[in-house]
PyMOL Python script that loads the backbone (N, CA, C, O; Angstrom):
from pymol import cmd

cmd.read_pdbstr("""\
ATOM      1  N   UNK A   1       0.843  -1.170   0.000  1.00  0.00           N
ATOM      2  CA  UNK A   1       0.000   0.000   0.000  1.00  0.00           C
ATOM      3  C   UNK A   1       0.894   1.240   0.000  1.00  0.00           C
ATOM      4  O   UNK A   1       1.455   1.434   1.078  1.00  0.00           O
ATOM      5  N   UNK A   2       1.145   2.107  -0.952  1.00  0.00           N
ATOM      6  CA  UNK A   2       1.581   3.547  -1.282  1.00  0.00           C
ATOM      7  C   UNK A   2       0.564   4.535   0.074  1.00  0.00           C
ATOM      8  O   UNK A   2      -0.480   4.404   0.714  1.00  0.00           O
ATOM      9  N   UNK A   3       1.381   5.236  -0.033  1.00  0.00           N
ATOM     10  CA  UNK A   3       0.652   6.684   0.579  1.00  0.00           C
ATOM     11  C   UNK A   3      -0.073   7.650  -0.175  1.00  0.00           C
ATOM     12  O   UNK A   3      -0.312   8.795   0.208  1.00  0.00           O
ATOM     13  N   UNK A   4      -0.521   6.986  -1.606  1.00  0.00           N
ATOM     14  CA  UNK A   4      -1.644   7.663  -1.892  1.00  0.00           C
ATOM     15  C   UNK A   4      -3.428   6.459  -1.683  1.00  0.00           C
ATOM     16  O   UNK A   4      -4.644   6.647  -1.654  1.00  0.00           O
ATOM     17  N   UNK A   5      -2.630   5.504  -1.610  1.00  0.00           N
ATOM     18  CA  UNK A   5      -3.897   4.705  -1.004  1.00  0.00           C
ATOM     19  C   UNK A   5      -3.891   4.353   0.517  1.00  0.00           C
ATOM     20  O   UNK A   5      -4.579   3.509   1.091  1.00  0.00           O
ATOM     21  N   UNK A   6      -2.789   5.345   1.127  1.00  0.00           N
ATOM     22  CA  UNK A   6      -3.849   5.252   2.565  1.00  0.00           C
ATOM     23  C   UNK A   6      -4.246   6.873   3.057  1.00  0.00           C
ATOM     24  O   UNK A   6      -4.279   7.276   4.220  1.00  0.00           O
ATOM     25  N   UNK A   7      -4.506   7.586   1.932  1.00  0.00           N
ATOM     26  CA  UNK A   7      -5.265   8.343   2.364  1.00  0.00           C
ATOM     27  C   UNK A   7      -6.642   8.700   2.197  1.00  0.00           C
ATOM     28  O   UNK A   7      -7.041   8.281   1.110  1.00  0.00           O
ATOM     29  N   UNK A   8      -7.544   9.318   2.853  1.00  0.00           N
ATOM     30  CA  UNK A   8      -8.981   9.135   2.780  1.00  0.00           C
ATOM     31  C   UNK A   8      -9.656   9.734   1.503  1.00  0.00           C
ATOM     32  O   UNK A   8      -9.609  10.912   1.149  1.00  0.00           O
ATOM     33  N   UNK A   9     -10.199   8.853   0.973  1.00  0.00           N
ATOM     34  CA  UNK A   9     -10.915   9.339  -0.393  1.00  0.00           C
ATOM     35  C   UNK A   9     -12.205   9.224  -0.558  1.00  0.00           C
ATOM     36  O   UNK A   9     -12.735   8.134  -0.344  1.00  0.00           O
ATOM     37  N   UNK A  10     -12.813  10.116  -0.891  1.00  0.00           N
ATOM     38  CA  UNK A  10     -14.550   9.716  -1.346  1.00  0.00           C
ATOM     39  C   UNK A  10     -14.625   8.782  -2.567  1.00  0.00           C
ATOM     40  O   UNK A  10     -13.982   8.831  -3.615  1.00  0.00           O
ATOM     41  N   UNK A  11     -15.610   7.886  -2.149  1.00  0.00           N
ATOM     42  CA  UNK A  11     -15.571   6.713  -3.248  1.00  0.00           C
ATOM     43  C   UNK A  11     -16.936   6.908  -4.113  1.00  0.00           C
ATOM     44  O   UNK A  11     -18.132   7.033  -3.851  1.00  0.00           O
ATOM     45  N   UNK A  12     -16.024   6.864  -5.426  1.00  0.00           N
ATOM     46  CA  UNK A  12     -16.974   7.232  -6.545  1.00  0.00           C
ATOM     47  C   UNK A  12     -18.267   5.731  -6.671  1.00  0.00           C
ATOM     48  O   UNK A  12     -19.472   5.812  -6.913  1.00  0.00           O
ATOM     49  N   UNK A  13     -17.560   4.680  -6.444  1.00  0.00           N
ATOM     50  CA  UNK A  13     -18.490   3.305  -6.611  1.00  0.00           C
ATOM     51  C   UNK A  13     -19.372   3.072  -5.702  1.00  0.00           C
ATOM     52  O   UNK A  13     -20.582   2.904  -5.854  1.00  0.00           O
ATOM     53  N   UNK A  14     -18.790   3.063  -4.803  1.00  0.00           N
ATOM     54  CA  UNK A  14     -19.792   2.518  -3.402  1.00  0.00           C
ATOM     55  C   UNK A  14     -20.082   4.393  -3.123  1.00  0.00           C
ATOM     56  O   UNK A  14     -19.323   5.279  -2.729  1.00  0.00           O
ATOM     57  N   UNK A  15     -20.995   4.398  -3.388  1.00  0.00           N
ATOM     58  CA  UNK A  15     -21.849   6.050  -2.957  1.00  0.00           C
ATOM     59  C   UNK A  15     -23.291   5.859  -2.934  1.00  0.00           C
ATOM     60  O   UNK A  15     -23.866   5.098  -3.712  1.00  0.00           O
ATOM     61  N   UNK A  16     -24.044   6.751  -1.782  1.00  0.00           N
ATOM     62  CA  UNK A  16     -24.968   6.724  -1.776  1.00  0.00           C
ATOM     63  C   UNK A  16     -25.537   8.144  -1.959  1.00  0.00           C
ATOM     64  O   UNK A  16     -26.563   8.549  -2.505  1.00  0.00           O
ATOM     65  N   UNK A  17     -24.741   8.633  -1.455  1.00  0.00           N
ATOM     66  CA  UNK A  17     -24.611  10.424  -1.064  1.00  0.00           C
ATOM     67  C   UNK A  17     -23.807  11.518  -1.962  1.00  0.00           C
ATOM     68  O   UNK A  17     -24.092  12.242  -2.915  1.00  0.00           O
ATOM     69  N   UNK A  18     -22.357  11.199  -0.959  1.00  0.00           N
ATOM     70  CA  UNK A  18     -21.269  11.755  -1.591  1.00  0.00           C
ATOM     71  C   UNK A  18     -20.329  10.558  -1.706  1.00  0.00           C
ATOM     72  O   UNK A  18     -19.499  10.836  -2.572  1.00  0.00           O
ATOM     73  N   UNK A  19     -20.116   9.388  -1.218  1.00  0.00           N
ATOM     74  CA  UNK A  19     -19.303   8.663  -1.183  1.00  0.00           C
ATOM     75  C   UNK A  19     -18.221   8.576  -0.210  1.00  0.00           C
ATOM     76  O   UNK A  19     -17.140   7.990  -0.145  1.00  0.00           O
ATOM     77  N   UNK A  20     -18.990   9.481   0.627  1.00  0.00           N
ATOM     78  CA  UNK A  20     -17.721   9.449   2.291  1.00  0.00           C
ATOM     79  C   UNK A  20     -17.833   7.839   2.865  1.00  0.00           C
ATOM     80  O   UNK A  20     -16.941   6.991   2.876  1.00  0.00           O
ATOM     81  N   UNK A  21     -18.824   7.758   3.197  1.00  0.00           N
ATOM     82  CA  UNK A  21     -18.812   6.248   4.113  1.00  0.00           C
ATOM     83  C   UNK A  21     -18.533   5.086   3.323  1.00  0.00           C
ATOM     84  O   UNK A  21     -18.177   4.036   3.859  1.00  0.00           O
ATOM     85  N   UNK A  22     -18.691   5.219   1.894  1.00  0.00           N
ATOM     86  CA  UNK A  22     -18.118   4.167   0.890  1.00  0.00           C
ATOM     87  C   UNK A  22     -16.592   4.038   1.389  1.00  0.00           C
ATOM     88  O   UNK A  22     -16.007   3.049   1.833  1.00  0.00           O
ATOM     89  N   UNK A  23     -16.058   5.567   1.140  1.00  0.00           N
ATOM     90  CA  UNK A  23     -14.309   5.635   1.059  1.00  0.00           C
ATOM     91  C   UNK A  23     -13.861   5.324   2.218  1.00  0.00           C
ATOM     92  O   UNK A  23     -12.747   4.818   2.351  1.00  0.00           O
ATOM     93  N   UNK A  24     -14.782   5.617   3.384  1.00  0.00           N
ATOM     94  CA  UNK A  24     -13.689   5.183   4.607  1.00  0.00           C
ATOM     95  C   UNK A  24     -13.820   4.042   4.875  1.00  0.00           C
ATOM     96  O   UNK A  24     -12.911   3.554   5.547  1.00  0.00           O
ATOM     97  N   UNK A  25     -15.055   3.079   4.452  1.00  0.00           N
ATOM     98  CA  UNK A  25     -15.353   1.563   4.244  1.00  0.00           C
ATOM     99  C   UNK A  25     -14.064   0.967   3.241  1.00  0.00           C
ATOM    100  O   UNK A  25     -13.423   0.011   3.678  1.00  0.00           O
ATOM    101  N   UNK A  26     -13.792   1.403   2.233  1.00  0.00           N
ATOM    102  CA  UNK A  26     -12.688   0.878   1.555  1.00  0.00           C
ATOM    103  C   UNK A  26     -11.253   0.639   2.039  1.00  0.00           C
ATOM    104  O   UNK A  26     -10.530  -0.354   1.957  1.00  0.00           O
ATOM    105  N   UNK A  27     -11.006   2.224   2.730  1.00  0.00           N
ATOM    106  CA  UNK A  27     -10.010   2.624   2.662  1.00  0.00           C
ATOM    107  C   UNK A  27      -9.299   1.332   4.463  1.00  0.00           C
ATOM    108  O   UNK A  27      -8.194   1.094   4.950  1.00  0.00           O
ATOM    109  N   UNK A  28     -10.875   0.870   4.817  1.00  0.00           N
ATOM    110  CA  UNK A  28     -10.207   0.048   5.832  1.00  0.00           C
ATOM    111  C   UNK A  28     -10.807  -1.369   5.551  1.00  0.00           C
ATOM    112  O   UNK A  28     -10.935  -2.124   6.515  1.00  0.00           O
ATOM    113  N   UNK A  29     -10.946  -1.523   5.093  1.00  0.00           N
ATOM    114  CA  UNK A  29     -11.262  -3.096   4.126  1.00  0.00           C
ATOM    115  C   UNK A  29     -13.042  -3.171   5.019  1.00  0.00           C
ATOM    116  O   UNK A  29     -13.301  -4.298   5.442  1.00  0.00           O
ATOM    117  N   UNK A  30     -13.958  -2.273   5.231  1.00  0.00           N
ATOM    118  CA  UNK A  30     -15.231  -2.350   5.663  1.00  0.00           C
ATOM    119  C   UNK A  30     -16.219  -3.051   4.773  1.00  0.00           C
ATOM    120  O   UNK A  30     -16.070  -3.693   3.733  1.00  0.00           O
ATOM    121  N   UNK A  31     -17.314  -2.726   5.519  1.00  0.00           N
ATOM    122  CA  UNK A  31     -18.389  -3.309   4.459  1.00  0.00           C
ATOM    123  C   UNK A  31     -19.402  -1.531   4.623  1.00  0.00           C
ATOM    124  O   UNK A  31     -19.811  -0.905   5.602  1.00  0.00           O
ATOM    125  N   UNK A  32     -19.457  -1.285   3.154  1.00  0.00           N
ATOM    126  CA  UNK A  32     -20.321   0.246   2.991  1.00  0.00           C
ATOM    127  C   UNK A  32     -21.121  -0.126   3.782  1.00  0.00           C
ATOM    128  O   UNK A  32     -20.932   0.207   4.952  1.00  0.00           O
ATOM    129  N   UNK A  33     -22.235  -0.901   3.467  1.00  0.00           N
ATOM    130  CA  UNK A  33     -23.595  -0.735   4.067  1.00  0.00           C
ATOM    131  C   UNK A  33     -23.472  -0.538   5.911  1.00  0.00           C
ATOM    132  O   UNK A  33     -24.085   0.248   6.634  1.00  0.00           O
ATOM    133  N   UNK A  34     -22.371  -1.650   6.293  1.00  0.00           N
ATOM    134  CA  UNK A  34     -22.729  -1.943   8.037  1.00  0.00           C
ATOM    135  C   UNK A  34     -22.687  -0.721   8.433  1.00  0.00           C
ATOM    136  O   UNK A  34     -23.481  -0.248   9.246  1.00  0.00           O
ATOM    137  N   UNK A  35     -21.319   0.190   7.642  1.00  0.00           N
ATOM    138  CA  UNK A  35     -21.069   1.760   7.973  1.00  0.00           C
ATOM    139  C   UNK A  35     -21.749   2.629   8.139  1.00  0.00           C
ATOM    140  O   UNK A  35     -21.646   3.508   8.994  1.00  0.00           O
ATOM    141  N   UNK A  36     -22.613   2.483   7.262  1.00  0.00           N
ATOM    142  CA  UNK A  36     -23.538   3.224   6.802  1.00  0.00           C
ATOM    143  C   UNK A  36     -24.991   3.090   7.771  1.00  0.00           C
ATOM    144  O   UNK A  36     -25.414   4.183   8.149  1.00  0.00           O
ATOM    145  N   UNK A  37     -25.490   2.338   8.044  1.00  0.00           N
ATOM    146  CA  UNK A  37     -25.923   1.551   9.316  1.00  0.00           C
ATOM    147  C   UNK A  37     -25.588   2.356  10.593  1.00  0.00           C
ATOM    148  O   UNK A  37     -26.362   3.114  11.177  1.00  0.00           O
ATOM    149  N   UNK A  38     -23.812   1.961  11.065  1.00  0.00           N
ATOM    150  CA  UNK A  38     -24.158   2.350  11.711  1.00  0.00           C
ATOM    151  C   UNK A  38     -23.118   3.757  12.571  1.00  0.00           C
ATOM    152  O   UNK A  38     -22.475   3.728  13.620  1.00  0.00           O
ATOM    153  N   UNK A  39     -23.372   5.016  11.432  1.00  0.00           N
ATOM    154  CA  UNK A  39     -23.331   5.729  11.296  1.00  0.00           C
ATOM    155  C   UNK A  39     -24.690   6.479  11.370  1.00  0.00           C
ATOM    156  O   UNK A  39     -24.651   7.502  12.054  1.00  0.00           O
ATOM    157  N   UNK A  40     -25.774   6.199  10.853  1.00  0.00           N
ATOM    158  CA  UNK A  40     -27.318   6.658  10.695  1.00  0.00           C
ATOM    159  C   UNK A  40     -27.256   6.081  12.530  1.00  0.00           C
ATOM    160  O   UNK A  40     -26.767   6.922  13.285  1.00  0.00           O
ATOM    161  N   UNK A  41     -27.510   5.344  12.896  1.00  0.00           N
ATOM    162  CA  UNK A  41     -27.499   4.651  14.242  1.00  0.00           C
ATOM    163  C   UNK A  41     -26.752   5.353  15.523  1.00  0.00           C
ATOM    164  O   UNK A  41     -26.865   5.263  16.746  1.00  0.00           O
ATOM    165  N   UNK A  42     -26.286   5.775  15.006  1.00  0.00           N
ATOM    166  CA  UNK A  42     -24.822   6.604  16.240  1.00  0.00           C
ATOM    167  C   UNK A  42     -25.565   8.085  16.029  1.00  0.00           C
ATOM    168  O   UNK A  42     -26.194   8.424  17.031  1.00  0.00           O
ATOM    169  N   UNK A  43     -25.598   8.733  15.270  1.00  0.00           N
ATOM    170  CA  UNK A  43     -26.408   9.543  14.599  1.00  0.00           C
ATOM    171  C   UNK A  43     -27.478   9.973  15.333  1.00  0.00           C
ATOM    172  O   UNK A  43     -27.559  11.096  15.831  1.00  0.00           O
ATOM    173  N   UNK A  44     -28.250   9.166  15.408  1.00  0.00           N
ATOM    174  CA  UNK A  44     -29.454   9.165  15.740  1.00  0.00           C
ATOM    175  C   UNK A  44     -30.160   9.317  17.266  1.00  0.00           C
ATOM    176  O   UNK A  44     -31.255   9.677  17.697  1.00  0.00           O
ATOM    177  N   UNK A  45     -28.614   8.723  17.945  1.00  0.00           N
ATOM    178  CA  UNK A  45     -28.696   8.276  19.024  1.00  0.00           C
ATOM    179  C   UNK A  45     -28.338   9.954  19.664  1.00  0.00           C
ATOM    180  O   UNK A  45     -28.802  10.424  20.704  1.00  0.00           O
ATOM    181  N   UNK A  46     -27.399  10.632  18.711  1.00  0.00           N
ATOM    182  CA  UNK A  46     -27.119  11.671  19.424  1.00  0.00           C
ATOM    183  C   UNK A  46     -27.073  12.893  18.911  1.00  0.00           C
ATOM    184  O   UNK A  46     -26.191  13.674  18.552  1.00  0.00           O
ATOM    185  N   UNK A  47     -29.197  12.858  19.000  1.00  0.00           N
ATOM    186  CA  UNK A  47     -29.817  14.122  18.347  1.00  0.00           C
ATOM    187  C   UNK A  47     -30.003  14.337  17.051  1.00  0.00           C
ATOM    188  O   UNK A  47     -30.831  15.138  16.618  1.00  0.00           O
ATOM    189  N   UNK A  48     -29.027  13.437  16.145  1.00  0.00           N
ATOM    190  CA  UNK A  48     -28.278  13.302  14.325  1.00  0.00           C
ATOM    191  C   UNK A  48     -27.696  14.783  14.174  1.00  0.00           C
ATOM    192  O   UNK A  48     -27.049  14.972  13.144  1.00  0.00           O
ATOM    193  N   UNK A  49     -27.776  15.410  14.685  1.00  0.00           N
ATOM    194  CA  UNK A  49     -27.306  17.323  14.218  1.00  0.00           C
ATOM    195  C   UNK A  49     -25.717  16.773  14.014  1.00  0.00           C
ATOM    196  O   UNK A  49     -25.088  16.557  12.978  1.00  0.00           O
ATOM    197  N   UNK A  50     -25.349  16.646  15.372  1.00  0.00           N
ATOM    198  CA  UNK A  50     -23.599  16.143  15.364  1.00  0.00           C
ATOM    199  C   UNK A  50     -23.098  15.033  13.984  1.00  0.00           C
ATOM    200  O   UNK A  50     -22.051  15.248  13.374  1.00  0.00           O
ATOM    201  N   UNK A  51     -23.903  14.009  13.683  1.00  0.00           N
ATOM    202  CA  UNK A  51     -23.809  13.464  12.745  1.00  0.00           C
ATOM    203  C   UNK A  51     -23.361  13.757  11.229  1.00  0.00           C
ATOM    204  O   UNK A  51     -22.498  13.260  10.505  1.00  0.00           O
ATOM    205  N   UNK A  52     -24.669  15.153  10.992  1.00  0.00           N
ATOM    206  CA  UNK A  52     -25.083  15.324   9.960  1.00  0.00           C
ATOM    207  C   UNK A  52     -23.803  16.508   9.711  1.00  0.00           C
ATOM    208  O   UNK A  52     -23.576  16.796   8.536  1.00  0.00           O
ATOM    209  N   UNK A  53     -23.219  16.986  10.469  1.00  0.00           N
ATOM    210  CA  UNK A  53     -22.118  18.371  10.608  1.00  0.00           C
ATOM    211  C   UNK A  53     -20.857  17.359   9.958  1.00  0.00           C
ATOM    212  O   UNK A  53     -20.180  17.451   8.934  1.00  0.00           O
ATOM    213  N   UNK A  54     -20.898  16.425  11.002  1.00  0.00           N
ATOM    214  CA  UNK A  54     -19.814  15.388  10.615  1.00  0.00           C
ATOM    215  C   UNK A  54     -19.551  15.131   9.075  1.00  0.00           C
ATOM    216  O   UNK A  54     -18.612  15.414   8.332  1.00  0.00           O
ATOM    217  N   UNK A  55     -20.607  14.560   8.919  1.00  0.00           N
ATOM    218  CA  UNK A  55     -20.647  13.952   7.164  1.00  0.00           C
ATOM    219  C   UNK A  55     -20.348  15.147   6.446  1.00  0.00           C
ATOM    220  O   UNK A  55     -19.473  14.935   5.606  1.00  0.00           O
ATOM    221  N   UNK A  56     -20.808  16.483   6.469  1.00  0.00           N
ATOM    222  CA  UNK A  56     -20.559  17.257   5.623  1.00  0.00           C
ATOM    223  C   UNK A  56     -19.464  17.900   5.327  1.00  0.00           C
ATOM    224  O   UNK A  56     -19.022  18.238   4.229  1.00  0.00           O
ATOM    225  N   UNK A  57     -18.855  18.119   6.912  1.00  0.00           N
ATOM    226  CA  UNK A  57     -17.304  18.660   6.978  1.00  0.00           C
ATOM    227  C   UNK A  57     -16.683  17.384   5.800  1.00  0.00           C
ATOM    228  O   UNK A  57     -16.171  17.784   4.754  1.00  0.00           O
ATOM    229  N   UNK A  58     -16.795  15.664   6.115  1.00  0.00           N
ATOM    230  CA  UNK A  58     -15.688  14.846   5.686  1.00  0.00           C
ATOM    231  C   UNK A  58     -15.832  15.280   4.228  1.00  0.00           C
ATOM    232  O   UNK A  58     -14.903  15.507   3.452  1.00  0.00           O
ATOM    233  N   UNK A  59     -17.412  15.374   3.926  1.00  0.00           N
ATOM    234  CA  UNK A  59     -17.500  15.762   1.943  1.00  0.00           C
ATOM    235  C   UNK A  59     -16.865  17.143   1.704  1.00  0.00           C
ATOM    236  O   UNK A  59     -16.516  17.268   0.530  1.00  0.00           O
ATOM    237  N   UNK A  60     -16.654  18.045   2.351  1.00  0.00           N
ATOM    238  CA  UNK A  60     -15.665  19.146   1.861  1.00  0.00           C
ATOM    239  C   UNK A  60     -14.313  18.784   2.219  1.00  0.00           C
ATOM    240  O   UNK A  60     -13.418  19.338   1.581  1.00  0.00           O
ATOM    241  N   UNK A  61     -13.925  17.770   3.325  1.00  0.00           N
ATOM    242  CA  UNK A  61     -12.809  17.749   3.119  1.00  0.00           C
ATOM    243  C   UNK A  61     -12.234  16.446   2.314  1.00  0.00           C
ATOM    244  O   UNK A  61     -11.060  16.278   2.646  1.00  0.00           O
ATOM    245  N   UNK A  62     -12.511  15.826   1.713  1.00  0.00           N
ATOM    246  CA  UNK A  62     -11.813  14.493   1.512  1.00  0.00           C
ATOM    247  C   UNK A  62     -12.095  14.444   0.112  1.00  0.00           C
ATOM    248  O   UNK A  62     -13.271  14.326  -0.232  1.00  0.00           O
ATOM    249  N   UNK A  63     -11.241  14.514  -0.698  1.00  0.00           N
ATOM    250  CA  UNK A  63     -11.238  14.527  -1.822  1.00  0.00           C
ATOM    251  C   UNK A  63     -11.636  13.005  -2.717  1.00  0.00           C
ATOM    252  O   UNK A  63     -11.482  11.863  -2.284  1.00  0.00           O
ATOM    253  N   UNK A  64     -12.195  13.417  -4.103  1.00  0.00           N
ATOM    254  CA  UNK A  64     -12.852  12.127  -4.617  1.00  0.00           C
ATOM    255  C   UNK A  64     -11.921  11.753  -5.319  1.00  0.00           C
ATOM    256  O   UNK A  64     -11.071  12.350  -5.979  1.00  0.00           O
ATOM    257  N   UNK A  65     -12.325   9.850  -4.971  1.00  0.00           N
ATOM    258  CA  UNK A  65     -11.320   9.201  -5.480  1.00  0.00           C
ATOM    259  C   UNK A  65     -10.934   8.674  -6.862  1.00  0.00           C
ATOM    260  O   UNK A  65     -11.985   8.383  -7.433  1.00  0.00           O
ATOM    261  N   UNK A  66      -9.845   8.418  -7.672  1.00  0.00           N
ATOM    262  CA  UNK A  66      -9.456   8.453  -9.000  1.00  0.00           C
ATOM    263  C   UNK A  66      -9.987   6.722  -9.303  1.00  0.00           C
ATOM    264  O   UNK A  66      -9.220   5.941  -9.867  1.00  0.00           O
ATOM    265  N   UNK A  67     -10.996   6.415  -8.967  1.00  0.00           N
ATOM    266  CA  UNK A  67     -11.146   5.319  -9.363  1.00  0.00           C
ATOM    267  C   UNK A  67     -11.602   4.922 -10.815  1.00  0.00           C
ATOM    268  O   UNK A  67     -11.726   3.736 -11.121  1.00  0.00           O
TER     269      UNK A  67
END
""", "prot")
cmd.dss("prot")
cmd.show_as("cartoon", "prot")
cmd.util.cbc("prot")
cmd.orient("prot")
């Protein structure tokens, strides 16, 4: 693994959204969906505001991936 594949990328394939929880599912050998799961779940549990700030900061910061 190079140091351009261990850094965090939005994933163009596995996307539902923007492709944040795809890329950080990849980028650690995950499964999208469980992430995704349970991310909505954690979320949810605490208010979702904190959640939803979360996801948006990672889509401005994490650039999409050259797949």
């Amino acid at each position: 693994m190079n140091s351009i594949d261990n850094r965090f990328t939005r994933s163009r394939s596995h996307r539902m959204i923007a492709g944040v929880m795809g890329g950080i599912a990849k980028r650690y050998g995950w499964d999208a969906n469980l992430l995704r799961i349970i991310f909505v779940v954690v979320s949810v549990l605490s208010a979702a505001f904190p959640g939803i700030i979360v996801y948006l900061i990672l889509w401005l910061l994490m650039p999409e991936a050259n797949d």
